[in-house]
GUZADREN-190949 format. One record per residue (C-alpha): residue in one letter; x, y, z. Coordinates in steps of 0.05 Angstrom, whole numbers, padded with zeros to 5 digits, always signed. Example, Ala and Ser with C-alpha at 12.3 -4.5 7.8 and 13.67 -1.06 7.14 Angstrom:
BEGIN
a+00246-00090+00156s+00273-00021+00143
This chain:
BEGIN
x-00582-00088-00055x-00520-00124-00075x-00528-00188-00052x-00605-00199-00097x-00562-00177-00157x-00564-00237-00212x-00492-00265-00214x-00482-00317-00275x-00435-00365-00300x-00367-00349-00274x-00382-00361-00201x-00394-00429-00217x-00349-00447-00275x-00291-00488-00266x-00247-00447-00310x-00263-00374-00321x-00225-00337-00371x-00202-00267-00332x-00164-00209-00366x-00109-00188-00333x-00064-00129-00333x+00018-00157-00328x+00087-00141-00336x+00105-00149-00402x+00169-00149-00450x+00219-00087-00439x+00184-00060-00382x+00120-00049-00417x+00057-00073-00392x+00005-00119-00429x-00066-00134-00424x-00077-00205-00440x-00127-00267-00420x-00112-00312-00377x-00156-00375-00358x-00169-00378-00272x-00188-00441-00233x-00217-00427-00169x-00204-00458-00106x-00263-00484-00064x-00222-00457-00002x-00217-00382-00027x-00271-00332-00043x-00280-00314-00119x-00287-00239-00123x-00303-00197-00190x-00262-00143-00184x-00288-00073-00186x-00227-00026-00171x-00152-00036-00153x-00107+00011-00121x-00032+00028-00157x+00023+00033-00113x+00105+00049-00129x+00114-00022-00108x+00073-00038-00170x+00113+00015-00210x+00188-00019-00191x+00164-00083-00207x+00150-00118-00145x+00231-00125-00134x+00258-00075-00173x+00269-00030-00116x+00303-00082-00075x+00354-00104-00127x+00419-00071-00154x+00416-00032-00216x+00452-00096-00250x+00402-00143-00230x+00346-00104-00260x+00339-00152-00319x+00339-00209-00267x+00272-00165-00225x+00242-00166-00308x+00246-00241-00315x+00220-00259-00243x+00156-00218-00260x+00151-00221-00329x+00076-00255-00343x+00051-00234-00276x-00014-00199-00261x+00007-00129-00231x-00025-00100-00162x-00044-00116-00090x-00107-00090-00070x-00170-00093-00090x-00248-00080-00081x-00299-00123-00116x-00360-00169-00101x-00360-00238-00076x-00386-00291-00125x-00375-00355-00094x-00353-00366-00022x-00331-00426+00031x-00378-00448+00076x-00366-00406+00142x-00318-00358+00109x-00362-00304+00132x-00385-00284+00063x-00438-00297+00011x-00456-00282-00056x-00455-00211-00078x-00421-00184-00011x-00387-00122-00029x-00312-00138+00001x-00228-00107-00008x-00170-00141+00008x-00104-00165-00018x-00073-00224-00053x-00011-00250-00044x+00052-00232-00077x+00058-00235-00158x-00015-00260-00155x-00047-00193-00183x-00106-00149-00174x-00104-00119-00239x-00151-00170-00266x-00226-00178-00279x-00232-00232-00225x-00191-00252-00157x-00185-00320-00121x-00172-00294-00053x-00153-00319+00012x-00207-00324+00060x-00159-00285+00115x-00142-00233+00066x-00216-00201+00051x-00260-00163+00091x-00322-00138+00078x-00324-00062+00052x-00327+00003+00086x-00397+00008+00077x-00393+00083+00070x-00336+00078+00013x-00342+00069-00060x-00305+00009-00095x-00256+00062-00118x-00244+00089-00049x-00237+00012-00019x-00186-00003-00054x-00135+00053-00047x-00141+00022+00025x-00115-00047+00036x-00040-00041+00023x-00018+00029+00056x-00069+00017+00102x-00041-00047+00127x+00028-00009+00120x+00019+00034+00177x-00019-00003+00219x+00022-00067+00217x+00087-00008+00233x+00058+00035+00278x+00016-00011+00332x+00079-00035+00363x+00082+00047+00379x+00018+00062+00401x+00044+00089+00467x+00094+00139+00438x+00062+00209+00427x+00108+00246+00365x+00116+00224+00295x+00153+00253+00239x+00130+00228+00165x+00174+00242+00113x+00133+00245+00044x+00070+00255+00079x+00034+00273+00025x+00039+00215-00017x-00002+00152-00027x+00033+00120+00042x+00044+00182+00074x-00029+00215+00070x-00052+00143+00099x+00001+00144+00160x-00021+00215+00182x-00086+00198+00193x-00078+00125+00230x-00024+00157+00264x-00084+00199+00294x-00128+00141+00296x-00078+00112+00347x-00062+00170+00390x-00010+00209+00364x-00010+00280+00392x+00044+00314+00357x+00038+00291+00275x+00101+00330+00235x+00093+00320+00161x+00151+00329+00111x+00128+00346+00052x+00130+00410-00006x+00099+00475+00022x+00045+00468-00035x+00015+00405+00003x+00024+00432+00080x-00049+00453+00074x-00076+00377+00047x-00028+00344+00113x-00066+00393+00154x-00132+00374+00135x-00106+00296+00145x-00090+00310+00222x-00014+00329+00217x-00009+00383+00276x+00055+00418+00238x+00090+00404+00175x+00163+00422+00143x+00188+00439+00075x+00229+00382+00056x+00265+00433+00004x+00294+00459+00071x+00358+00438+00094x+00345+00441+00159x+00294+00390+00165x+00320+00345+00217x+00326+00423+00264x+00256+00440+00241x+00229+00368+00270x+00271+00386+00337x+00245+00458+00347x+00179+00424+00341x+00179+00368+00396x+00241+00406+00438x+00289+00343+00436x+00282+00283+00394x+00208+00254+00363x+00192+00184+00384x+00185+00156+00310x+00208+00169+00247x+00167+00142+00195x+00196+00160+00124x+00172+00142+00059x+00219+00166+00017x+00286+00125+00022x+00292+00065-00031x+00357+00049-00067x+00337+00092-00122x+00390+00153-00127x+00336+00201-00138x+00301+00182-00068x+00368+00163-00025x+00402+00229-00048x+00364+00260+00016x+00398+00221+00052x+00351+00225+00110x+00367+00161+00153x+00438+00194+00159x+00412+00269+00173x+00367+00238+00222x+00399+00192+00256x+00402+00228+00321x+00335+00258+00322x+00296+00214+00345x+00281+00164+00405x+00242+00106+00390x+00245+00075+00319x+00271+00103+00247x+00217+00063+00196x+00226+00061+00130x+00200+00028+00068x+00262+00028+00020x+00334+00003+00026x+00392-00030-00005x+00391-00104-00025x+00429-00118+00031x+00382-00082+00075x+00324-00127+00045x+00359-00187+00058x+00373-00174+00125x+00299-00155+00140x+00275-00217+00108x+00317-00258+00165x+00289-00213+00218x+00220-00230+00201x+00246-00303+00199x+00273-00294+00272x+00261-00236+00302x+00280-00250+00373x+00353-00264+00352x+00368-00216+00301x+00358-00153+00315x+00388-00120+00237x+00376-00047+00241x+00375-00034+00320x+00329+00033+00318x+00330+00029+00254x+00276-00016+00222x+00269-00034+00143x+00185-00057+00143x+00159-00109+00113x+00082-00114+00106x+00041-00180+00118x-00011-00205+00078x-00022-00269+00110x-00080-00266+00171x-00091-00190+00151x-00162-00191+00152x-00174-00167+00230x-00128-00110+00205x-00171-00099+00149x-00233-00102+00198x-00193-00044+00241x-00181-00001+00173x-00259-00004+00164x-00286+00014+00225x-00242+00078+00217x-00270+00097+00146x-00336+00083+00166x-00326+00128+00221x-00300+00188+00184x-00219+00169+00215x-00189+00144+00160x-00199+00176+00079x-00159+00165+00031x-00149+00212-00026x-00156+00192-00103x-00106+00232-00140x-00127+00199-00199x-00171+00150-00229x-00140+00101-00285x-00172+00070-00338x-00165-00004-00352x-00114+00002-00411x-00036-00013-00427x-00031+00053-00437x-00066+00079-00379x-00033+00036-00332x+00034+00057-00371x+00026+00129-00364x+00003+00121-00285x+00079+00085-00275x+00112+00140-00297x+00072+00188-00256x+00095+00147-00205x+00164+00145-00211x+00165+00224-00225x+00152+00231-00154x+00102+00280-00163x+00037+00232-00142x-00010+00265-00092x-00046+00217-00057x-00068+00143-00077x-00082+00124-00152x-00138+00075-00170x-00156+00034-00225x-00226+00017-00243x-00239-00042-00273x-00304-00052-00281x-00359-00007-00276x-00396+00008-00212x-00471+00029-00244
């Protein structure tokens, strides 16, 4: 039973010293030790796993800054622990946080805090307590595109049809299924004909070759006029993902909302006001640029485990990294190849 395991020192030392994965000089990452200093307010977790995410890959920013502010997205981060979800145990707790020593837990941390790190100092509102049929590994490919569709795709829950464009990535594969969790009857997944079998077996009810041109007339065969939601996964301001050019293509296919996770800087800065206000300025009309909240997630997270636990929600591990420079190198550029199937996980500590 976790919590009779033996826990030592660093749940009660002032300072612990905590090796951390971070950006480093010319893109590179680094594995270096830094020292942590708890807060009595947050929950001290050793971390066991952390999930890897293309937000991770760009940088954090990268992907929301012009090409010729890329240096300026490289000093921002530079020095900062990489990742945003993890799975771990809980060493030392608050007093009516709802957790105790040696509580198996996953969850986020905020922005530029890092998960890629041997221990986290967590907000109390960002941790729940683990899927108690999941694995570290499995918890923490969870949190972040969990949290993703959810937070996008509540405000929906009454509309019936869904296209997802990159389906079978580490977002898409996740949206399928709580797509189905919250009613969706008709579930179209974009993806290559090689993974139309995988979105299947995740819920989508049809699926189209996004090598065809005629995607946005393949959706409308499907649901006989327009879907309700488009939820695409694809767009950023990277050439190599806007050169589908699917927000234009689609524009008139569908009837409730066009989501997406990528845009211009422009588009970023105009999303950040409309989570400011959003009663007064509505930026993209049907069109909506998302932007996930970490703060007060941890009912989400709550949702996201009563799914896993009861065999709704899976994710899929495409890959397990190893807690190197190399490893987590090599796992970037799989990344940015565009070629990732599913959600990639790093350990970082041992699970025997």
């Amino acid at each position: 039973c976790l919590k009779n395991h033996a826990f030592t020192m660093p749940a009660l030392a002032s300072s612990i010293s905590n090796r951390c994965l971070i950006y480093g000089a010319s893109n590179q990452v680094a594995l270096v030790t830094k020292q942590l200093n708890p807060s009595k307010n947050n929950v001290l977790i050793r971390v066991h796993a952390a999930g890897l995410n293309p937000v991770d890959a760009k940088q954090v920013i990268g992907d929301k800054l012009p090409p010729s502010f890329q240096s300026l997205s490289s000093q921002i981060t530079k020095g900062k622990t990489i990742g945003f979800d993890f799975s771990g145990t809980v060493l030392r707790s608050p007093p009516s946080s709802g957790f105790e020593e040696g509580d198996a837990v996953f969850g986020t941390m905020p922005a530029l805090s890092g998960t890629l790190c041997d221990y986290v100092d967590a907000p109390v509102h960002q941790v729940c307590h683990k899927p108690s049929t999941f694995s570290f590994k499995e918890a923490a490919s969870i949190p972040l595109v969990g949290l993703t569709a959810l937070q996008a795709l509540r405000p929906y829950e009454k509309c019936k049809s869904i296209a997802v464009i990159g389906a079978a990535g580490g977002t898409g594969h996740v949206v399928i299924q709580i797509a189905k969790c919250l009613g969706f009857s008709t579930i179209i997944a974009v993806s290559s004909k090689r993974n139309h079998e995988f979105c299947k077996s995740l819920g989508a009810t049809h699926v189209v070759d996004y090598h065809d041109r005629r995607v946005a007339e393949d959706i409308q065969n499907i649901v006989e006029d327009k879907v309700d939601i488009i939820f695409d996964c694809v767009t950023s301001v990277d050439q190599r993902d806007a050169a589908h050019g699917y927000p234009k293509v689609l524009r008139n296919f569908y009837r409730e909302r066009y989501i997406r996770l990528g845009g211009t800087t422009s588009d970023w800065f105009r999303a950040g006001w409309e989570k400011i206000l959003p009663s007064f300025i509505p930026c993209f009309g049907k069109e909506k640029l998302f932007w996930i909240r970490f703060s007060r997630s941890s009912r989400e997270l709550e949702q996201l485990k009563l799914w896993c636990e009861v065999g709704q929600l899976r994710p899929s591990i495409g890959k397990e990294i190893h807690f190197t420079e190399k490893a987590l190198q090599d796992a970037f550029d799989d990344i940015m190849s565009r070629r990732v199937k599913g959600k990639l996980v790093v350990k970082v500590k041992d699970e025997h």
